[in-house]
C-alpha positions in Angstrom: 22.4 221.1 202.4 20.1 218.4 201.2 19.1 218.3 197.8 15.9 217.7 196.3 15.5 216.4 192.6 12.3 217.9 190.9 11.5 215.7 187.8 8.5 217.2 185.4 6.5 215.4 183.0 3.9 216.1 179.7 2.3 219.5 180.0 4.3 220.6 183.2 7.4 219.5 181.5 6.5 221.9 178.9 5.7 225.0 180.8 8.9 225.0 182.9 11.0 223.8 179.8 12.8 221.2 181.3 12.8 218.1 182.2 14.5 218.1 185.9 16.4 220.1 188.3 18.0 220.1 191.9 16.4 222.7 194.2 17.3 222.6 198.2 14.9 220.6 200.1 12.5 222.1 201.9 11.5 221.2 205.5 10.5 217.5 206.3 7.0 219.3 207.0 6.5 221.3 203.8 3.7 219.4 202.1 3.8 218.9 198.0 1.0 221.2 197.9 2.6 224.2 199.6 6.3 223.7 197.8 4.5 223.5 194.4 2.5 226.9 195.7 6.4 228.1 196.4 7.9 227.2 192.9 4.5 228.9 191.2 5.6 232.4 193.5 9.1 232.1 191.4 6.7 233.6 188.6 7.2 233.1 185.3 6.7 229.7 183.8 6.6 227.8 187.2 3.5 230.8 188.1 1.7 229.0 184.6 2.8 225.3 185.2 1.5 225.2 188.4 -1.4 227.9 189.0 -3.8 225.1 189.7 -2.4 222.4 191.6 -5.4 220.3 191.6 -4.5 219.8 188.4 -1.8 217.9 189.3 0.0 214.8 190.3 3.3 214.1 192.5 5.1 211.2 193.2 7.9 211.1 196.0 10.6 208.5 195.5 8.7 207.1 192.6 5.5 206.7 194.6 2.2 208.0 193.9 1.9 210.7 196.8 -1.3 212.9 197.3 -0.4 216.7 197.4 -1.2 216.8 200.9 1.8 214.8 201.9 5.1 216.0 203.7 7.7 215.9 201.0 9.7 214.4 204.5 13.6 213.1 203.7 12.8 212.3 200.1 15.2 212.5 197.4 13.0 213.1 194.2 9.5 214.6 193.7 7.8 214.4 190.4 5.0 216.4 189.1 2.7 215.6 186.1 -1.1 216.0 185.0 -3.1 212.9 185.6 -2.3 209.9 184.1 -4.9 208.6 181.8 -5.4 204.9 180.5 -6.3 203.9 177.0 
């Protein structure tokens, strides 16, 4: 079974109350958008940290990924609010 490594970040981070954890990976056809939709029907603190996903940002493999994308064969998704310069 592969494993996918969920890494969360700021706000998000602080919903869920952790920082990471190892989930199965879903389909190389599952976009980010639909498997965050997936964790947010666990209830609970994922149904808060990600009711609105277009609040959000991902990153597969440490690459910026639009929510739209297949998660594919990657090994680690991150999510995290928008990153802001100053």
């Amino acid at each position: 079974m592969a494993r996918l490594t969920l890494v969360y970040f700021a706000w998000v981070r602080e919903a869920i109350g952790r920082d990471e954890e190892q989930v199965e990976r879903p389909a190389e056809d599952v976009t980010i958008r639909d498997f965050i939709a997936t964790l947010a029907d666990q209830g609970g603190a994922y149904a808060d940290a990600f009711a609105r996903s277009d609040r959000l940002r991902a990153a597969l493999d440490q690459r910026f990924t639009p929510l739209d994308s297949p998660i594919g064969e990657a090994k680690e998704l991150a999510i995290f609010p928008p990153v802001t310069g100053g």
